[in-house]
mmCIF file as gemmi writes it, N, C-alpha and C atoms, coordinates in Angstrom:
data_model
loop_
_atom_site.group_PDB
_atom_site.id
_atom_site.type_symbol
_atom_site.label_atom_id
_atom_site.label_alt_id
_atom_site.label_comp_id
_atom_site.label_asym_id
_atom_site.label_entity_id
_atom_site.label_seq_id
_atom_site.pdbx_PDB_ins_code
_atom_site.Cartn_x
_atom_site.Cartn_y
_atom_site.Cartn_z
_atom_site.occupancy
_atom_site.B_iso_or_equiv
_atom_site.pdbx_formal_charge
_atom_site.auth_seq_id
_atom_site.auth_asym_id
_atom_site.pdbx_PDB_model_num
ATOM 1 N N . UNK Axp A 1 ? 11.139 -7.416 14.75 1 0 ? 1 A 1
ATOM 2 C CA . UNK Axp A 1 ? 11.109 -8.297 13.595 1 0 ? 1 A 1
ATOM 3 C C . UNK Axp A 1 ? 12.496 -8.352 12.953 1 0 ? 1 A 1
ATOM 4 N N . UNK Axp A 2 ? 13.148 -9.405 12.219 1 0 ? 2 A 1
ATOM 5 C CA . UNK Axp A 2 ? 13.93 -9.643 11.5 1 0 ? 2 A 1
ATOM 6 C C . UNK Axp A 2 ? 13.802 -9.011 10.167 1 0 ? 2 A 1
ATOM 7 N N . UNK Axp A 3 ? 14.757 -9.255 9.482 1 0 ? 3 A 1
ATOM 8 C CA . UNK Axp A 3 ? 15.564 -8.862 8.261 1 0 ? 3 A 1
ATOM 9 C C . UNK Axp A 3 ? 13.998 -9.461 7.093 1 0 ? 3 A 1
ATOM 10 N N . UNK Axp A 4 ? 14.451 -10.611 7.471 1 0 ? 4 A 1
ATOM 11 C CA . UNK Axp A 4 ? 13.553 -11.915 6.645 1 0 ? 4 A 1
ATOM 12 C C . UNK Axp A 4 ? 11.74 -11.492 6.956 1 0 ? 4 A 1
ATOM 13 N N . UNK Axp A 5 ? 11.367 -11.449 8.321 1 0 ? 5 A 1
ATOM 14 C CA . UNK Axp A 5 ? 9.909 -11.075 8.376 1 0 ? 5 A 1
ATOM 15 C C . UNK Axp A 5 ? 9.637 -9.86 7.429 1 0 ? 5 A 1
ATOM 16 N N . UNK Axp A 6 ? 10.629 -8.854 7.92 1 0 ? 6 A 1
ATOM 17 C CA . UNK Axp A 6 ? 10.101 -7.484 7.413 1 0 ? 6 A 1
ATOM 18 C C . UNK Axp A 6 ? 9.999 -7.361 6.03 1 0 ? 6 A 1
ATOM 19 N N . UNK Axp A 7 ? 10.739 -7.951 5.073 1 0 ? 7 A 1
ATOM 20 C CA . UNK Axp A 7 ? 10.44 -8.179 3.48 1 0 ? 7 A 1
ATOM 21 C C . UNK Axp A 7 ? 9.576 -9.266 3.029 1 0 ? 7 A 1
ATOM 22 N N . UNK Axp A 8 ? 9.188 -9.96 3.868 1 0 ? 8 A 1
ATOM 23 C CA . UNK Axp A 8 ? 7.78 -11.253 4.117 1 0 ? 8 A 1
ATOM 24 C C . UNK Axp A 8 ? 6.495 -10 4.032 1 0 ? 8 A 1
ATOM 25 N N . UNK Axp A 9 ? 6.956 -8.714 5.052 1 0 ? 9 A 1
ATOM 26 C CA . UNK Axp A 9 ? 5.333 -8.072 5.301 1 0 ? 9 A 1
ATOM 27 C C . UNK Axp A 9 ? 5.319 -7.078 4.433 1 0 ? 9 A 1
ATOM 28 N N . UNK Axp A 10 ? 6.873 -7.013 3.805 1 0 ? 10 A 1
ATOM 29 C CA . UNK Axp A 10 ? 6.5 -5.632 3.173 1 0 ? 10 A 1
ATOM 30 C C . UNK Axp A 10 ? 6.571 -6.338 1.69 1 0 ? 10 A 1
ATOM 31 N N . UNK Axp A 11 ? 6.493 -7.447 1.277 1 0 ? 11 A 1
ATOM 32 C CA . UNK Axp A 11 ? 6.044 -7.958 0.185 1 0 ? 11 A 1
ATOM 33 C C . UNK Axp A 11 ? 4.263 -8.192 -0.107 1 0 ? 11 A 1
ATOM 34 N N . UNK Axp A 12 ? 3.757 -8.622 1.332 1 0 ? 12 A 1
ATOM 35 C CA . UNK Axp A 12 ? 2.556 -8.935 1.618 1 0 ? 12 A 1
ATOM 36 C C . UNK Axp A 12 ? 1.999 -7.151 1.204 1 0 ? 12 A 1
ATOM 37 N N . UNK Axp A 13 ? 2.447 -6.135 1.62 1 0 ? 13 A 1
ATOM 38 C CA . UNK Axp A 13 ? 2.094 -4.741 1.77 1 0 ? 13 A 1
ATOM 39 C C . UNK Axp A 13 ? 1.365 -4.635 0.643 1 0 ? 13 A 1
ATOM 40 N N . UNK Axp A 14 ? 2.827 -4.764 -0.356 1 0 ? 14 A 1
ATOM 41 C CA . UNK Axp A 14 ? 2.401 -3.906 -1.623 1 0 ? 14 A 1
ATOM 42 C C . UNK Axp A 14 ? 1.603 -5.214 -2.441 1 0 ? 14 A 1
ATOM 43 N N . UNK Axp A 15 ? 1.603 -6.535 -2.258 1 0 ? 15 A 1
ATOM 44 C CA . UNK Axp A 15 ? 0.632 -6.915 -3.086 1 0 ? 15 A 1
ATOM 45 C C . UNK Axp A 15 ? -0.826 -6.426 -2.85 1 0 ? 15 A 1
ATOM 46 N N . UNK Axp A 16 ? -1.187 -6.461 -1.35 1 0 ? 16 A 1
ATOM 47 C CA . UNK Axp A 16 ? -2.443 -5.903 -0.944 1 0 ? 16 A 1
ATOM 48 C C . UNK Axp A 16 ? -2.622 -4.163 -1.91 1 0 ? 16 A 1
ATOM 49 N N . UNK Axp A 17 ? -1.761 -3.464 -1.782 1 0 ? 17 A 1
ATOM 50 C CA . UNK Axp A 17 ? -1.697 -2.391 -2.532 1 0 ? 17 A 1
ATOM 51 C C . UNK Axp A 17 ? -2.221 -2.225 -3.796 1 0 ? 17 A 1
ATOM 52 N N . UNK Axp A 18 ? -1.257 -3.178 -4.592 1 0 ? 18 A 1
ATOM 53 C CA . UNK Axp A 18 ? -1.424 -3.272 -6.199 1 0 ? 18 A 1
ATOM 54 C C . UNK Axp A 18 ? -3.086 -3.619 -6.157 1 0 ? 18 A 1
ATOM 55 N N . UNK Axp A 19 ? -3.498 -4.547 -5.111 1 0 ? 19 A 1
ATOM 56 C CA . UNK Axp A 19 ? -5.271 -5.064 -5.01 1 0 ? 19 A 1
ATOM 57 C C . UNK Axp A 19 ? -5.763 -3.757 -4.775 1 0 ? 19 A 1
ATOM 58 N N . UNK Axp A 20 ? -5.482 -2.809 -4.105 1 0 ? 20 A 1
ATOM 59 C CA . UNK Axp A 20 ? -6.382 -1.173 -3.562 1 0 ? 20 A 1
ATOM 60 C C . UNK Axp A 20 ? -6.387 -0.833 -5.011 1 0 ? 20 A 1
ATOM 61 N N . UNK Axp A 21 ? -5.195 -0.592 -5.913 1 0 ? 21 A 1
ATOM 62 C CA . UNK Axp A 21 ? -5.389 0.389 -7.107 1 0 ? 21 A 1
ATOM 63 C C . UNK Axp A 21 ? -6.468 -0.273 -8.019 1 0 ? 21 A 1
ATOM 64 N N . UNK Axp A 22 ? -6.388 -1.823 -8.337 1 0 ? 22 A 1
ATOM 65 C CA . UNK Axp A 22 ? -7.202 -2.451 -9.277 1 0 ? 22 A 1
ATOM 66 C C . UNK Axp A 22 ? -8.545 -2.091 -8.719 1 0 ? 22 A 1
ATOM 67 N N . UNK Axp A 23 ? -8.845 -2.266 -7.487 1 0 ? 23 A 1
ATOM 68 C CA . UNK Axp A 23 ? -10.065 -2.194 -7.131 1 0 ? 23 A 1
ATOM 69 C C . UNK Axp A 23 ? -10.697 -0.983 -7.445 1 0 ? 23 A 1
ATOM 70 N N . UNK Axp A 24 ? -9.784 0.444 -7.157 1 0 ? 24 A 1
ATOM 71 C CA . UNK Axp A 24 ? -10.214 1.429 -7.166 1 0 ? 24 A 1
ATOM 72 C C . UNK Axp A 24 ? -10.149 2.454 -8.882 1 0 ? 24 A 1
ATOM 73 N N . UNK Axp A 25 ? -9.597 1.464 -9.713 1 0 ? 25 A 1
ATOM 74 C CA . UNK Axp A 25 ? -9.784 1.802 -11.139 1 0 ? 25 A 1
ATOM 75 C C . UNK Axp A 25 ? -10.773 1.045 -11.731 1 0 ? 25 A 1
ATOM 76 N N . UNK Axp A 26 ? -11.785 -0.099 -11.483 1 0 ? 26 A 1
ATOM 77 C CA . UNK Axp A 26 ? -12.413 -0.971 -11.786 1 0 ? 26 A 1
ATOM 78 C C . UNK Axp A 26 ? -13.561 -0.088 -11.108 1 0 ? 26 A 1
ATOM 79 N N . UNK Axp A 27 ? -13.422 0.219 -9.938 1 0 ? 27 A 1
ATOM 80 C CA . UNK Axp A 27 ? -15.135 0.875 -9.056 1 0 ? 27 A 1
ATOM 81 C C . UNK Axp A 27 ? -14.917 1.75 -9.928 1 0 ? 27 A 1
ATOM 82 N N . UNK Axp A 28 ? -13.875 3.258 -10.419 1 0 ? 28 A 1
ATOM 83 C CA . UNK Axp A 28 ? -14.339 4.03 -11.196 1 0 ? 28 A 1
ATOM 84 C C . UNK Axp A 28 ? -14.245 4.139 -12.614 1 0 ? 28 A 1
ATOM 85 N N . UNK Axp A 29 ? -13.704 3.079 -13.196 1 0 ? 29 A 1
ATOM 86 C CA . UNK Axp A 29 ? -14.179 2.881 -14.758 1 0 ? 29 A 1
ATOM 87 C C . UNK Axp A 29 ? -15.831 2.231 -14.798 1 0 ? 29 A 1
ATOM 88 N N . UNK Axp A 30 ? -16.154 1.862 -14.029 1 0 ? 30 A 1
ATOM 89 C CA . UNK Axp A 30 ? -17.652 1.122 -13.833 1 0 ? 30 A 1
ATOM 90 C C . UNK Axp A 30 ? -18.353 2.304 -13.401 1 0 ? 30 A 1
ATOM 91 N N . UNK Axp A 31 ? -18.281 3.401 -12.912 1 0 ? 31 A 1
ATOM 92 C CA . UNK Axp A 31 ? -18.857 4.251 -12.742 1 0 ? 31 A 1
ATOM 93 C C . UNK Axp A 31 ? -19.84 4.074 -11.644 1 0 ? 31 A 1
ATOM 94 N N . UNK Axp A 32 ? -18.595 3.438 -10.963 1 0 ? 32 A 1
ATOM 95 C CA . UNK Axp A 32 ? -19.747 3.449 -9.529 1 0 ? 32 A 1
ATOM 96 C C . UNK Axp A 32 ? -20.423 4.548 -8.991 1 0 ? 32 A 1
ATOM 97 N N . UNK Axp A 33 ? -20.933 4.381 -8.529 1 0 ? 33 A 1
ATOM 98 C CA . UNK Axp A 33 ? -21.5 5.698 -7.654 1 0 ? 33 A 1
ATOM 99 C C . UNK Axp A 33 ? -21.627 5.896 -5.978 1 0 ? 33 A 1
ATOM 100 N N . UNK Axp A 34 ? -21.161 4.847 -5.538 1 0 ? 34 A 1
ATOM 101 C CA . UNK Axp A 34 ? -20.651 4.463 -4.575 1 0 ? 34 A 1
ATOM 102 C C . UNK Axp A 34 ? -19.175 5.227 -4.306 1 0 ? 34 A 1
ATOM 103 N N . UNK Axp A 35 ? -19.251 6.859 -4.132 1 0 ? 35 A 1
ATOM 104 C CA . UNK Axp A 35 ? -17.843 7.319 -3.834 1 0 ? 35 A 1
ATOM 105 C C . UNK Axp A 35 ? -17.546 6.967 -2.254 1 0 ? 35 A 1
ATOM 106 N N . UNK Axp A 36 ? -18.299 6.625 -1.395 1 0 ? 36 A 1
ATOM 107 C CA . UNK Axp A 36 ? -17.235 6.614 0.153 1 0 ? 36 A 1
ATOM 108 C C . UNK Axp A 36 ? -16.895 5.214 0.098 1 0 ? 36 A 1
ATOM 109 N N . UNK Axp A 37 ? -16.98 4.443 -0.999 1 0 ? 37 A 1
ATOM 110 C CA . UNK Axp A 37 ? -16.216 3.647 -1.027 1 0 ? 37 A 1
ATOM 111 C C . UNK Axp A 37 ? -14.974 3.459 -1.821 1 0 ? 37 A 1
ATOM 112 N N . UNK Axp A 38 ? -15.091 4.261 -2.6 1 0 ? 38 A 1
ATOM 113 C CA . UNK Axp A 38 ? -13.086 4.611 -3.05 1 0 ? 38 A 1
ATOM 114 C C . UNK Axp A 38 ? -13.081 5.022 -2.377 1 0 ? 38 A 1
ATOM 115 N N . UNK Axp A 39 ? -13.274 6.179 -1.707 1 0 ? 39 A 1
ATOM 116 C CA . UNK Axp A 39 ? -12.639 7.193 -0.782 1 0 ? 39 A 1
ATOM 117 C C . UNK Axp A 39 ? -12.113 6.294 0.689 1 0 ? 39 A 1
ATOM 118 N N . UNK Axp A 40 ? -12.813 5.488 0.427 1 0 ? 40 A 1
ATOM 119 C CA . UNK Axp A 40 ? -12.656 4.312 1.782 1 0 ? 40 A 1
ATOM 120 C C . UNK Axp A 40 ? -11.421 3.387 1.455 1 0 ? 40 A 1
ATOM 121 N N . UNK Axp A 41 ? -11.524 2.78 0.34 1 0 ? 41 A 1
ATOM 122 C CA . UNK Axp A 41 ? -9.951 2.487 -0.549 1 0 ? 41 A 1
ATOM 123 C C . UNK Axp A 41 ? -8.839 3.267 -0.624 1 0 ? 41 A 1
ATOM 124 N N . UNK Axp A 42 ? -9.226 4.5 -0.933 1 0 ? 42 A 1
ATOM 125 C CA . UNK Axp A 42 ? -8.112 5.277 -1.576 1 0 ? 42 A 1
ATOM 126 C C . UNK Axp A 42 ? -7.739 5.85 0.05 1 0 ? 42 A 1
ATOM 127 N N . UNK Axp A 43 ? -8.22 5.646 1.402 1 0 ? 43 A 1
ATOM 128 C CA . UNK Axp A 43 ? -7.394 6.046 2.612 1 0 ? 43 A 1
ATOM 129 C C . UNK Axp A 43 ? -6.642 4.602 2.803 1 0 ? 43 A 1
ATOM 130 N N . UNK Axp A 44 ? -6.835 3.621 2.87 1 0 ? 44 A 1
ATOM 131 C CA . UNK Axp A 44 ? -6.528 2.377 2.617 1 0 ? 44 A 1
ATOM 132 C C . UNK Axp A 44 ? -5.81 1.861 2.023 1 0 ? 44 A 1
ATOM 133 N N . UNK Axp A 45 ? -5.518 2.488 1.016 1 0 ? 45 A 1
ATOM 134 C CA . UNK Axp A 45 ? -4.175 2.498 -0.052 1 0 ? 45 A 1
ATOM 135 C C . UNK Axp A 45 ? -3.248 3.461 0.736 1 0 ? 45 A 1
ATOM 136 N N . UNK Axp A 46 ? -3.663 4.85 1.037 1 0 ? 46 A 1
ATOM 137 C CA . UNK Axp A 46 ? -2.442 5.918 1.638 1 0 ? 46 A 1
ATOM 138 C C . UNK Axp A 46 ? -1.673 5.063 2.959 1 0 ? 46 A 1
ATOM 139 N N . UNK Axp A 47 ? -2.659 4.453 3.671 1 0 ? 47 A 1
ATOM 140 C CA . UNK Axp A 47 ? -2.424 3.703 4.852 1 0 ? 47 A 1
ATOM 141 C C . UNK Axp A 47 ? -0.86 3.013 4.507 1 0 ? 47 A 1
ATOM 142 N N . UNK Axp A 48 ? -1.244 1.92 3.567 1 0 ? 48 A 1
ATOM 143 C CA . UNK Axp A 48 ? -0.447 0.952 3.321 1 0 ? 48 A 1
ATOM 144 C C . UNK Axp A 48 ? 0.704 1.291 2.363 1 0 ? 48 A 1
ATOM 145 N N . UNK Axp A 49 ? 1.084 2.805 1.897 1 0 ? 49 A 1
ATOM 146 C CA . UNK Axp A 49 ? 1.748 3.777 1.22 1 0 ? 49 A 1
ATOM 147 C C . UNK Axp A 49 ? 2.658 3.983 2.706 1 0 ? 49 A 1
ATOM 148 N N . UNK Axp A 50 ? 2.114 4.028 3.381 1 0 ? 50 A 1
ATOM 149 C CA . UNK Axp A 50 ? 3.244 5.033 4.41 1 0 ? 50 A 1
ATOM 150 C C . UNK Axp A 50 ? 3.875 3.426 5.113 1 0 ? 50 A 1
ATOM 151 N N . UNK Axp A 51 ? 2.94 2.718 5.325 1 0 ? 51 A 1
ATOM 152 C CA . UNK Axp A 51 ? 3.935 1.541 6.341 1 0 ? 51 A 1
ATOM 153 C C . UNK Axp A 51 ? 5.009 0.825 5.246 1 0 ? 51 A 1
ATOM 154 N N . UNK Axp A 52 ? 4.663 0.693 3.766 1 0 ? 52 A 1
ATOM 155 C CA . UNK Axp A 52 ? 5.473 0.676 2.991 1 0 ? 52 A 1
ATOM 156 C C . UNK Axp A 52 ? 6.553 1.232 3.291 1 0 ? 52 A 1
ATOM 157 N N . UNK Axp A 53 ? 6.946 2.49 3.377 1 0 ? 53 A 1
ATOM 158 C CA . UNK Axp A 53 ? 7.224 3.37 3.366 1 0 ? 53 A 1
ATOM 159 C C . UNK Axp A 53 ? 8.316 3.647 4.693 1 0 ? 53 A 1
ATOM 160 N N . UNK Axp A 54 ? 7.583 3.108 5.714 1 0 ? 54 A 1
ATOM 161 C CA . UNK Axp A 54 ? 8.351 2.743 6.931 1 0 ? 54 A 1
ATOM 162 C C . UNK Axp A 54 ? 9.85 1.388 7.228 1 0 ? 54 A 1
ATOM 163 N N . UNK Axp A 55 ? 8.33 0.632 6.723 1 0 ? 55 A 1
ATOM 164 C CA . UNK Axp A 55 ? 9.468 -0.742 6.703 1 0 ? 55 A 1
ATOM 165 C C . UNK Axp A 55 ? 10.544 -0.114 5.358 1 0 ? 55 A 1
ATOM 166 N N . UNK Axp A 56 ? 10.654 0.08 4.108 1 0 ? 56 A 1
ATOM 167 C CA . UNK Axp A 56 ? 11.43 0.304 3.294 1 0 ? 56 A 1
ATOM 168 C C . UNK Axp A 56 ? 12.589 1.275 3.71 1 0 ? 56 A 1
ATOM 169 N N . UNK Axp A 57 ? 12.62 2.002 4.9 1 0 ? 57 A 1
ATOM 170 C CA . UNK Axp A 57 ? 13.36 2.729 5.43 1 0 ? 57 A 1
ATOM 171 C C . UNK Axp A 57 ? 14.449 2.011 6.402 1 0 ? 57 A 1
ATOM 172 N N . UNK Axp A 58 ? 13.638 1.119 7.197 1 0 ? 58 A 1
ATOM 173 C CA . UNK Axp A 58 ? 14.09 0.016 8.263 1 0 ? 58 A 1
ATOM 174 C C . UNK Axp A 58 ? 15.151 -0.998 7.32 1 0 ? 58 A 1
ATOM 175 N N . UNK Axp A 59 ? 14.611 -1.507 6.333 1 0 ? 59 A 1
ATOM 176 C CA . UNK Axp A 59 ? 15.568 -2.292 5.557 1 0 ? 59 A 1
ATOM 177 C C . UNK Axp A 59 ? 16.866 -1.794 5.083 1 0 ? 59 A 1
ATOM 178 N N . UNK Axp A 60 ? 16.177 -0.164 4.319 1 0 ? 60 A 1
ATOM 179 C CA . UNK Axp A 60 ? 17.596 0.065 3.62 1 0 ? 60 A 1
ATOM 180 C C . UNK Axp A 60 ? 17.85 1.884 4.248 1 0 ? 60 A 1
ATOM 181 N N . UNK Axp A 61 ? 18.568 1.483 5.094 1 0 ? 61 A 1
ATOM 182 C CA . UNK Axp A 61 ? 18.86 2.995 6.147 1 0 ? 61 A 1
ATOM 183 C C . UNK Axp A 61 ? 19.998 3.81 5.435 1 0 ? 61 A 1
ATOM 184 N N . UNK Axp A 62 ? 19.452 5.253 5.852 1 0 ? 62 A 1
ATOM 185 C CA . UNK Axp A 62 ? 20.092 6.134 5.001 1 0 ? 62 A 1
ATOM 186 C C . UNK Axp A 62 ? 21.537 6.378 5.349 1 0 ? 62 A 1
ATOM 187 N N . UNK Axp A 63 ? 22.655 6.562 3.196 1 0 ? 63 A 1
ATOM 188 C CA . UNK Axp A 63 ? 23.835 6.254 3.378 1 0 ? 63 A 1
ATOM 189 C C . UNK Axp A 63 ? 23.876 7.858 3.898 1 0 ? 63 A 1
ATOM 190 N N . UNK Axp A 64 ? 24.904 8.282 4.516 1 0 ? 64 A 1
ATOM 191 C CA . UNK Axp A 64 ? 25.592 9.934 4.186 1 0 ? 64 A 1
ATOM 192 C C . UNK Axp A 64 ? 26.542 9.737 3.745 1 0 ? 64 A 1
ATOM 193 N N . UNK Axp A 65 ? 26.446 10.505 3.065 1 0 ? 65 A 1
ATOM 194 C CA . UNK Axp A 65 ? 27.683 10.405 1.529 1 0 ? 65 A 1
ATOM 195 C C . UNK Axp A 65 ? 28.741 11.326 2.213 1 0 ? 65 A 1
């Protein structure tokens, strides 16, 4: 992938992201009771934490000072 895709997916990433946290503060301010489904979110969020995490490395590679 390019320069241009990879901040296309890693923009796409974290909006999907910011959607995992709302979802998963809304199921537990509502008091769901439905926990394997945060727990099903909240791996789902870690997921998309690390490829974040990947691509953000790929873009901006480490200086040595």
């Amino acid at each position: 992938m390019n320069e241009q895709e990879l901040t296309r997916n890693l923009e796409l990433l974290r909006s999907e992201h910011r959607d995992l946290d709302a979802a998963i503060t809304a199921l537990s301010e509502a008091g769901s009771s439905d926990q394997l489904q945060i727990a099903r979110l909240k791996k789902r969020k870690l997921r998309l934490k690390d490829q974040i995490a990947i691509i953000e490395d790929t873009l901006l590679p480490d200086i040595i000072a």
